[in-house]
C-alpha positions in Angstrom: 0.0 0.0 0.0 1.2 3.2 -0.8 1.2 6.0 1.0 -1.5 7.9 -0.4 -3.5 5.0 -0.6 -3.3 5.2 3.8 -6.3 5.8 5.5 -6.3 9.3 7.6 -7.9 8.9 11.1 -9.3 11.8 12.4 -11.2 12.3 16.2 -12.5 15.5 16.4 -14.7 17.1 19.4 -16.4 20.7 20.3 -17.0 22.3 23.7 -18.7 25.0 24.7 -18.5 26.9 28.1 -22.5 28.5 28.4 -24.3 27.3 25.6 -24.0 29.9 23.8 -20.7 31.3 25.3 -17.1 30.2 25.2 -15.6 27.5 22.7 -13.3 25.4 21.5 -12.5 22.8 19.0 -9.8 20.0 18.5 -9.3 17.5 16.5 -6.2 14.7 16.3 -5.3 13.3 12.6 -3.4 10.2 12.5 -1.9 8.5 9.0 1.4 6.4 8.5 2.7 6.6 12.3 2.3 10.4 12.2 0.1 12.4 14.1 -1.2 16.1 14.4 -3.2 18.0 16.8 -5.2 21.0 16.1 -7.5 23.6 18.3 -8.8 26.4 18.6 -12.2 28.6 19.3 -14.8 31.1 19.2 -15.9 33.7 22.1 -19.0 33.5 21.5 -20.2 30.2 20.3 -22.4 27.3 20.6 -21.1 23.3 20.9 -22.7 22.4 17.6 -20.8 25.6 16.0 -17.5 23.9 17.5 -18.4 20.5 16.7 -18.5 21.4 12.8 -15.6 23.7 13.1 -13.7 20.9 14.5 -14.3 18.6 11.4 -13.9 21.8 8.8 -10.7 22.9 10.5 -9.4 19.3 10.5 -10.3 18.5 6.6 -8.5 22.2 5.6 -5.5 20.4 7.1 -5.3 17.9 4.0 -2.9 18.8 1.3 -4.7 16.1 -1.1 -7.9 14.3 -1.1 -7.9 11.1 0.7 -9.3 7.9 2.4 -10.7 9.1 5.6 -12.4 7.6 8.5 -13.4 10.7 10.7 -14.6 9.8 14.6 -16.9 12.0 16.4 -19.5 12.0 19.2 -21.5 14.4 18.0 -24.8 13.0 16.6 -25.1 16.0 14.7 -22.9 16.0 12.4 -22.6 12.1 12.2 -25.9 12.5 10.9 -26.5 15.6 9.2 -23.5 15.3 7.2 -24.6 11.5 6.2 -28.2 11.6 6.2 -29.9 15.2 6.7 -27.7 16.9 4.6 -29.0 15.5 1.0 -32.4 16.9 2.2 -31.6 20.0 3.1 -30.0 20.6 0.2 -33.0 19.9 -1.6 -35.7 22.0 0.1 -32.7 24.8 -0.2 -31.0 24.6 3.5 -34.7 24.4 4.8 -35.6 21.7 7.4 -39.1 19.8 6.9 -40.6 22.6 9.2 -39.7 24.9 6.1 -37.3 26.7 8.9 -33.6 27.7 8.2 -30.9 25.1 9.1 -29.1 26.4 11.6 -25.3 26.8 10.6 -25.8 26.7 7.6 -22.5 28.9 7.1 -20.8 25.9 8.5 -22.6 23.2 6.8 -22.0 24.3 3.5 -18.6 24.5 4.2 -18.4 21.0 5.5 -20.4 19.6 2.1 -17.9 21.7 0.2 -14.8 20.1 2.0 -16.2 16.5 2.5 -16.7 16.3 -1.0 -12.6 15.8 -2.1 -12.3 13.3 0.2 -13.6 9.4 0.5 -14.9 9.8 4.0 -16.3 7.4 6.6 -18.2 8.8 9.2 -17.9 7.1 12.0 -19.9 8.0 15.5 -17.9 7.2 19.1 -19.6 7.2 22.5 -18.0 11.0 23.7 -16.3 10.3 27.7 -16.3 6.4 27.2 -12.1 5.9 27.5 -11.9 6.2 23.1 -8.0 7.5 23.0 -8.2 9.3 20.2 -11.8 11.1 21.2 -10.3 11.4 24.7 -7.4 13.9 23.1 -9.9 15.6 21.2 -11.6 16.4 23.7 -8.6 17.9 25.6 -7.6 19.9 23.1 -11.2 21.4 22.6 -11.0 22.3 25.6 -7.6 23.3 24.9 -9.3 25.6 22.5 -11.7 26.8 25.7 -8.8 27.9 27.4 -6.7 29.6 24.5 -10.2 31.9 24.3 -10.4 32.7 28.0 -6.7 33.8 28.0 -7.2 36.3 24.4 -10.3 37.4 26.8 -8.8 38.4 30.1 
């Protein structure tokens, strides 16, 4: 197997002090033995703002498209990237209650990114001992913390 024909394994993870309020995002990317971590945040945010940003900020990382099997434990965007998306896109980034989607900013730019890759999306149980959703999660919180400092 060559090396562009590895699989990239990415865990990303959002958190949100006050929903809305203070955020941050992380995500670790693994391929070939290598790692790298990523975070960073928002002021004023909500968890599923951070949840996406996670993922967008973590695909921008790619220099090429590639194999990828991306771990979250957020339901929502395991699910509306998978499965609510194609509707949305449909009714025009309307729900079935004819409302708005919310982030819709984001979700675009998700579609838009998700769309050079080959991409499994792969939900985790968030806080259950997962390694690499454990290290997201620190350095979303990471991301938290690198907020509260710009802040003060």
């Amino acid at each position: 197997m060559s090396v562009k024909d590895e699989t990239v394994e990415i865990y990303t993870d959002g958190a949100c002090k006050g929903n809305p309020g203070v955020g941050g995002w992380g995500a670790l990317l693994s391929c070939a033995g290598t790692t790298r971590e990523l975070c960073g945040g928002e002021l004023q945010t909500t968890n599923n703002r951070m949840e996406l940003l996670a993922v967008i900020r973590a695909l921008e990382a790619l220099k090429r498209s590639c194999h990828i099997r991306l771990h979250t434990d957020s339901k929502y965007v395991q699910q509306g990237i998978s499965e609510w998306i194609h509707d949305w896109k449909r009714r025009g980034w309307k729900t079935s209650a004819k409302k708005s989607v919310k982030n819709e900013d984001l979700w675009r730019e998700l579609d838009a990114l998700a769309a050079l890759h080959q991409i499994e999306w792969l939900w985790v149980k968030g806080h259950a001992g997962h390694d690499g959703n454990e290290r997201a999660d620190i350095l979303a919180n990471m991301g938290v913390e690198q907020m509260r400092k710009e802040q003060a």
